[in-house]
OpenMM code with the backbone's topology and positions (N, CA, C; nanometers):
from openmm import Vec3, app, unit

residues = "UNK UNK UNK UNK UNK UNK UNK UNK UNK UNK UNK UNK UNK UNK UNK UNK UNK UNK UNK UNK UNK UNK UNK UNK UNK UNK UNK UNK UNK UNK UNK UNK UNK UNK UNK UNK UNK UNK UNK UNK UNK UNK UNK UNK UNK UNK UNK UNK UNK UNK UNK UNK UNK UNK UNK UNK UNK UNK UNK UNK UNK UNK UNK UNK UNK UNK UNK UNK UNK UNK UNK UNK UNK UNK UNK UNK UNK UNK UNK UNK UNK UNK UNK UNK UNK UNK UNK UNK UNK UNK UNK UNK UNK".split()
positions = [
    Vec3(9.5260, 9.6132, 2.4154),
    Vec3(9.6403, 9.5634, 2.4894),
    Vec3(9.7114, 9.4595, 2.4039),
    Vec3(9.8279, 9.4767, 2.4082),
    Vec3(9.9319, 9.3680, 2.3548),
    Vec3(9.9302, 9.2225, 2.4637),
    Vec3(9.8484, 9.1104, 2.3238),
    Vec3(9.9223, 9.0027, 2.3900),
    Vec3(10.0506, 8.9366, 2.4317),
    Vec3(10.0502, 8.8579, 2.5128),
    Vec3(10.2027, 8.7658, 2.5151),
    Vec3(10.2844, 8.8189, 2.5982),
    Vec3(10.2859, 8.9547, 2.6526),
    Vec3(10.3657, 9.0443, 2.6852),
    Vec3(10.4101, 8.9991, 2.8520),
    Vec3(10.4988, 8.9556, 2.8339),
    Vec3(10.5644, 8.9135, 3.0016),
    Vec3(10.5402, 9.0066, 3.1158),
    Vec3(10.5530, 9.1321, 3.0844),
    Vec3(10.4115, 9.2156, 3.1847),
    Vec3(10.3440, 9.2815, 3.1367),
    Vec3(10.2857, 9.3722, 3.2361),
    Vec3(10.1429, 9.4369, 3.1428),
    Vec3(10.1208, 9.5642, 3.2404),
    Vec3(10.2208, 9.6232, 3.3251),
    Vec3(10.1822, 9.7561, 3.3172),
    Vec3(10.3504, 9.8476, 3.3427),
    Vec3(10.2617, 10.0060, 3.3637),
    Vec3(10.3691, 10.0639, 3.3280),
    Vec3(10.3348, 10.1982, 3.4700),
    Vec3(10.4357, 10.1628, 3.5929),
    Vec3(10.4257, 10.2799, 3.6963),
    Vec3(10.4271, 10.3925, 3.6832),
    Vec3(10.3752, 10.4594, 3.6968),
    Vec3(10.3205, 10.6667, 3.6984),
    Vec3(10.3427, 10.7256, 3.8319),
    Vec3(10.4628, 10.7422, 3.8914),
    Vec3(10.5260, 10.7641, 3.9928),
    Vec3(10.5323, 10.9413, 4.0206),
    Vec3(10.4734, 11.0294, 4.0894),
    Vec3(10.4939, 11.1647, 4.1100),
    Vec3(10.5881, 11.1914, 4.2371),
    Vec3(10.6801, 11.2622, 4.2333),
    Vec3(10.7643, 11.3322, 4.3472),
    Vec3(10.7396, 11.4617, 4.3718),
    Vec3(10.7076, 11.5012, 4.4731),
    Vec3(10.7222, 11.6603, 4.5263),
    Vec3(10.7570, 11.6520, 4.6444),
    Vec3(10.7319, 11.7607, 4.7280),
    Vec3(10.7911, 11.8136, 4.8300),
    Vec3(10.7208, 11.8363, 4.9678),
    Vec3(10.6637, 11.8187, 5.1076),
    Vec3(10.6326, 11.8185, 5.1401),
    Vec3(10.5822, 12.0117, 5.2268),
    Vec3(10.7406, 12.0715, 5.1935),
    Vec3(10.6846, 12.2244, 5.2112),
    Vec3(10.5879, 12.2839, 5.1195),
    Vec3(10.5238, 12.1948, 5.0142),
    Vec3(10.3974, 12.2686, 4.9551),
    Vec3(10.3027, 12.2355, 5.0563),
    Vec3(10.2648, 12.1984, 5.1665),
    Vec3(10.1486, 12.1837, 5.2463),
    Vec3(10.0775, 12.0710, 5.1183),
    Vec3(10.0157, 11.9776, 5.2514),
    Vec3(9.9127, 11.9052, 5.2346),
    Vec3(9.8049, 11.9401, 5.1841),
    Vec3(9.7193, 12.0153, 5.1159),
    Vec3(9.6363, 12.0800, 5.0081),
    Vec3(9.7269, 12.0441, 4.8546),
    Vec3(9.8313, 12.1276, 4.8280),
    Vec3(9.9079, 12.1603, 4.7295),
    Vec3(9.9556, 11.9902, 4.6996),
    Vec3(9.9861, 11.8526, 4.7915),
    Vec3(10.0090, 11.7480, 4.7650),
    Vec3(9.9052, 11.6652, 4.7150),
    Vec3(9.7687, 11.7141, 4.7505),
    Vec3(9.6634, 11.6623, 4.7156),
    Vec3(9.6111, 11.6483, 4.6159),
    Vec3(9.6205, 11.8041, 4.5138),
    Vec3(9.6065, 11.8636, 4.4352),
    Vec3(9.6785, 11.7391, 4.3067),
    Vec3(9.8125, 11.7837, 4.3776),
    Vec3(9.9308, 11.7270, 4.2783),
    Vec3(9.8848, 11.5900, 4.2488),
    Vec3(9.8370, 11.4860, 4.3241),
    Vec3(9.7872, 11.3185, 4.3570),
    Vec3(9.6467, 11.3374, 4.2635),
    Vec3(9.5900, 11.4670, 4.2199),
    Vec3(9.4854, 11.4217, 4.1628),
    Vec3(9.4909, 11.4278, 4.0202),
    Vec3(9.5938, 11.5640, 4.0135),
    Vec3(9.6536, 11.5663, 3.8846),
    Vec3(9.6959, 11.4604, 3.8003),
    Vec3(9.7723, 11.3746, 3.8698),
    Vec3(9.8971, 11.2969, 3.8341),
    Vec3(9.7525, 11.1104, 3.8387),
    Vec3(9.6340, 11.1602, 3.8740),
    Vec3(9.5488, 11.0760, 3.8663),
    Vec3(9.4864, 11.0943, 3.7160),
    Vec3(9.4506, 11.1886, 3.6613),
    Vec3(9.3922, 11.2808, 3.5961),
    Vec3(9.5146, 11.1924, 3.4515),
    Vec3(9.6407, 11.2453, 3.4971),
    Vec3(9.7180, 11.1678, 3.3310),
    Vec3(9.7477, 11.0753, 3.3373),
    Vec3(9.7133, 11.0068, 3.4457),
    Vec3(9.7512, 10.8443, 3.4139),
    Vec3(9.5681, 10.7609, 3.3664),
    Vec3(9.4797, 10.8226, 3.3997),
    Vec3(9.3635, 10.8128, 3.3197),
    Vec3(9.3585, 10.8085, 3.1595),
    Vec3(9.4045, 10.9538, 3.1357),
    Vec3(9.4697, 11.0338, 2.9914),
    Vec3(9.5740, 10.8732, 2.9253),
    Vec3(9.6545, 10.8885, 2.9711),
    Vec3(9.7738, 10.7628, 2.9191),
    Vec3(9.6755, 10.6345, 2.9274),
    Vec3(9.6132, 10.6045, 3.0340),
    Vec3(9.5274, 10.4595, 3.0160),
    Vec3(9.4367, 10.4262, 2.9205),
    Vec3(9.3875, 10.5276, 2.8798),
    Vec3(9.2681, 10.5329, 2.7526),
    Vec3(9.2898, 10.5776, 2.6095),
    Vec3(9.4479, 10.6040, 2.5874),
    Vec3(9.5168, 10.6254, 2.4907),
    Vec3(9.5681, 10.4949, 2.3853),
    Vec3(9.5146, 10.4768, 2.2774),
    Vec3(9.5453, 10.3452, 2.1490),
    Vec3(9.6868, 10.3693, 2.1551),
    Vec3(9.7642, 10.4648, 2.1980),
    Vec3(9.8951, 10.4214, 2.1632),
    Vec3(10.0142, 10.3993, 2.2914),
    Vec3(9.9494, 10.3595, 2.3794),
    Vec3(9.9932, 10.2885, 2.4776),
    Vec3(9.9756, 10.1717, 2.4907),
    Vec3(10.0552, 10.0481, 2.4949),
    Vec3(9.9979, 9.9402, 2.4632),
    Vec3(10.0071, 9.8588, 2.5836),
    Vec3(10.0585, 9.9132, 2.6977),
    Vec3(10.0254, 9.8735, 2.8179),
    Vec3(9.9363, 9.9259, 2.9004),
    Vec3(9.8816, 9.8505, 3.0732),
    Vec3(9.7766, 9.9594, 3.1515),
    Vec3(9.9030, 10.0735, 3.2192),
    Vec3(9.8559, 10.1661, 3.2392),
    Vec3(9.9590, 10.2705, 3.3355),
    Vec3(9.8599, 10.2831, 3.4758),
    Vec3(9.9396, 10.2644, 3.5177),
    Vec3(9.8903, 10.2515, 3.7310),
    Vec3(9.9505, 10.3757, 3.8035),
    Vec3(9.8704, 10.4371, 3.8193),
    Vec3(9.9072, 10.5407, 3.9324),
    Vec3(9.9308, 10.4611, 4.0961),
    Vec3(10.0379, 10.5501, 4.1225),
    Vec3(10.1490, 10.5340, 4.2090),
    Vec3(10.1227, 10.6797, 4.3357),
    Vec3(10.1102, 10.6148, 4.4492),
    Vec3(10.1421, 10.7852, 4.5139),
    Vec3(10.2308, 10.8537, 4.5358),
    Vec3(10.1958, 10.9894, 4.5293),
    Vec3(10.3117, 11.0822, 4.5596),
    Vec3(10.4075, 11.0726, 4.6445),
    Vec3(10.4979, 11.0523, 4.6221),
    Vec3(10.6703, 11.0155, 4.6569),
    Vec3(10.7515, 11.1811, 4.7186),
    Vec3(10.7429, 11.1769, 4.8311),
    Vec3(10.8021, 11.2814, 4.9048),
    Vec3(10.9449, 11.2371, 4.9639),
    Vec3(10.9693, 11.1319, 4.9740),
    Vec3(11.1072, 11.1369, 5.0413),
    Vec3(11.1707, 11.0453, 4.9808),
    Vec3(11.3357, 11.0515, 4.9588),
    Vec3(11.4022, 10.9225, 4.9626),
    Vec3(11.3745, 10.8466, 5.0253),
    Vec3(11.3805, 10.7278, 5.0901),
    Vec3(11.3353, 10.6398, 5.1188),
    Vec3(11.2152, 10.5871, 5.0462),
    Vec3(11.0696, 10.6747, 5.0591),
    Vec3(10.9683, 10.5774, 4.9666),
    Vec3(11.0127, 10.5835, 4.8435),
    Vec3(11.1163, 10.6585, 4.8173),
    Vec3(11.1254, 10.6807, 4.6281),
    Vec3(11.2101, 10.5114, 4.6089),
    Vec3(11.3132, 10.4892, 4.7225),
    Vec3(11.4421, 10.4203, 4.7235),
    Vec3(11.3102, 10.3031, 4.7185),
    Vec3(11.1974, 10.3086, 4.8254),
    Vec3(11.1092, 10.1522, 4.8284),
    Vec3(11.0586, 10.0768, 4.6970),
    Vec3(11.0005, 10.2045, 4.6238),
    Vec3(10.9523, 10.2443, 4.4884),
    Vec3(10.9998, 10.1679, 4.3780),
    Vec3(11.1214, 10.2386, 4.4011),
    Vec3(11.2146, 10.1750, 4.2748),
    Vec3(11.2267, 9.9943, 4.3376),
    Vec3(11.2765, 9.9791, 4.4210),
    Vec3(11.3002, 9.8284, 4.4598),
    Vec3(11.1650, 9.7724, 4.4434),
    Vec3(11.0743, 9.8024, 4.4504),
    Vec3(10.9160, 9.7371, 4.4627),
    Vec3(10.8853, 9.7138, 4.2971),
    Vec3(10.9174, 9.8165, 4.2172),
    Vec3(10.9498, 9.8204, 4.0602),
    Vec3(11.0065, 9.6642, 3.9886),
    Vec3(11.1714, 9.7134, 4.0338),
    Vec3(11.2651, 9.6042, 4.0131),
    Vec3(11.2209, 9.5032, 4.0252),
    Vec3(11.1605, 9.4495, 4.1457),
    Vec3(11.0730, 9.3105, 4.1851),
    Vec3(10.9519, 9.2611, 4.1231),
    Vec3(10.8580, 9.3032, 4.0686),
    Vec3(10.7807, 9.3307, 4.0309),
    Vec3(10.7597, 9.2244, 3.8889),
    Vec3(10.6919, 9.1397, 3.8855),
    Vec3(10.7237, 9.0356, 3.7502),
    Vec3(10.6507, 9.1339, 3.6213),
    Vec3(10.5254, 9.2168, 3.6881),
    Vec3(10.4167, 9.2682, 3.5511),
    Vec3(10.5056, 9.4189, 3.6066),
    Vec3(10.5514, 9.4876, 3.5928),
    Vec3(10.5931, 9.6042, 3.5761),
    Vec3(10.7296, 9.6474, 3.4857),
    Vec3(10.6657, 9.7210, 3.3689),
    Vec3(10.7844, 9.7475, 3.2432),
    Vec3(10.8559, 9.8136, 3.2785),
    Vec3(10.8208, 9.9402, 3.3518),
    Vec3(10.9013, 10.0474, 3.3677),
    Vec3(10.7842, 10.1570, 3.4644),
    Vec3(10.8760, 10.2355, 3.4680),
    Vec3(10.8602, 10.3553, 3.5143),
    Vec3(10.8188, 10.5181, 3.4455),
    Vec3(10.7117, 10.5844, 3.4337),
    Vec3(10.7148, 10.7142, 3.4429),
    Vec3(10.7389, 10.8183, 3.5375),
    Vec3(10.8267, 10.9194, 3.5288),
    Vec3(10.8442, 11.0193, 3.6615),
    Vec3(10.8022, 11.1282, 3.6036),
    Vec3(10.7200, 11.1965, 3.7064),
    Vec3(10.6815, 11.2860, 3.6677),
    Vec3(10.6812, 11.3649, 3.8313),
    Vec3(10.8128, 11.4713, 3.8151),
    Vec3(10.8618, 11.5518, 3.9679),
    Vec3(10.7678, 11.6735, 3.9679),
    Vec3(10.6808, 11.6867, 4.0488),
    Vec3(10.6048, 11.8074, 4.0444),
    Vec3(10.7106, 11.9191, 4.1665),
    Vec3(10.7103, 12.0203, 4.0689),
    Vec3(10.7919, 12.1220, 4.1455),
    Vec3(10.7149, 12.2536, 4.0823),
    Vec3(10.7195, 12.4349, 4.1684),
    Vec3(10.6747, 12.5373, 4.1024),
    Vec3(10.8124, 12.6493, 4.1741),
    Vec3(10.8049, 12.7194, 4.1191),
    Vec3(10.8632, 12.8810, 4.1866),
    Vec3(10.7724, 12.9716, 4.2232),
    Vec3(10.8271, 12.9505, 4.3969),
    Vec3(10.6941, 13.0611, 4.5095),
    Vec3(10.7277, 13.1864, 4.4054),
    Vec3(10.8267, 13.2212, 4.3719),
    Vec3(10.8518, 13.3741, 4.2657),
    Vec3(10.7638, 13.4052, 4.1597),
    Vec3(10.7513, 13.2764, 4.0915),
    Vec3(10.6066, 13.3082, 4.0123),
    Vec3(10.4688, 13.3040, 4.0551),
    Vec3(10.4729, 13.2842, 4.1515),
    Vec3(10.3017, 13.2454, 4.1987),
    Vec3(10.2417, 13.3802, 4.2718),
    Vec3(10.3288, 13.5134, 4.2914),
    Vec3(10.2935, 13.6066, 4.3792),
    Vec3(10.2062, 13.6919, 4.1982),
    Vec3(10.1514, 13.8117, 4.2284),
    Vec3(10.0936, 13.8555, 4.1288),
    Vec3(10.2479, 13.9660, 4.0528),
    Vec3(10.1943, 13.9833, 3.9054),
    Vec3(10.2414, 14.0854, 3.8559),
    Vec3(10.2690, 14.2036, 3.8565),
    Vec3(10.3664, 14.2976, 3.9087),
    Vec3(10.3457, 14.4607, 3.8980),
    Vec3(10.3955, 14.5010, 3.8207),
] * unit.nanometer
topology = app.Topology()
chain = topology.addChain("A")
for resn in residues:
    res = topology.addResidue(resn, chain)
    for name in ("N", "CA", "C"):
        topology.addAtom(name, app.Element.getBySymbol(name[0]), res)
């Protein structure tokens, strides 16, 4: 970790959708747990990265960002929008 640094972490924010059903959001929250682990234990990150929960609506996204802004130890933001196409997920013929 970098000393001196006026803050010291960096938000890992996921958005999706709530018509994937609650399984498919879960999934996504563990994933998005999974690379902010990956990014935390990485030498070339020189801040901690904090997982954030999955962000389904304007409003918590709108809270998000303002909770950010305020925030004295928070650099910034990662987004990472989890989205798929039901078109690809059926099988091949």
């Amino acid at each position: 970790m970098i000393q001196n640094l006026p803050v010291s972490e960096i938000w890992f924010v996921t958005g999706s959708q709530h018509l994937y059903g609650e399984a498919a959001l879960k999934q996504v929250a563990a994933n998005a747990q999974k690379i902010v682990s990956s990014l935390t234990s990485s030498d070339r990150i020189p801040l901690r990265v904090v997982f954030k929960p999955v962000l389904t609506t304007p409003d918590q996204i709108r809270e998000l960002c303002l909770d950010a802004n305020h925030s004295a130890e928070c650099a910034g933001l990662v987004l990472w929008m989890h989205t798929f196409s039901p078109s690809k997920c059926g099988s091949a013929d």
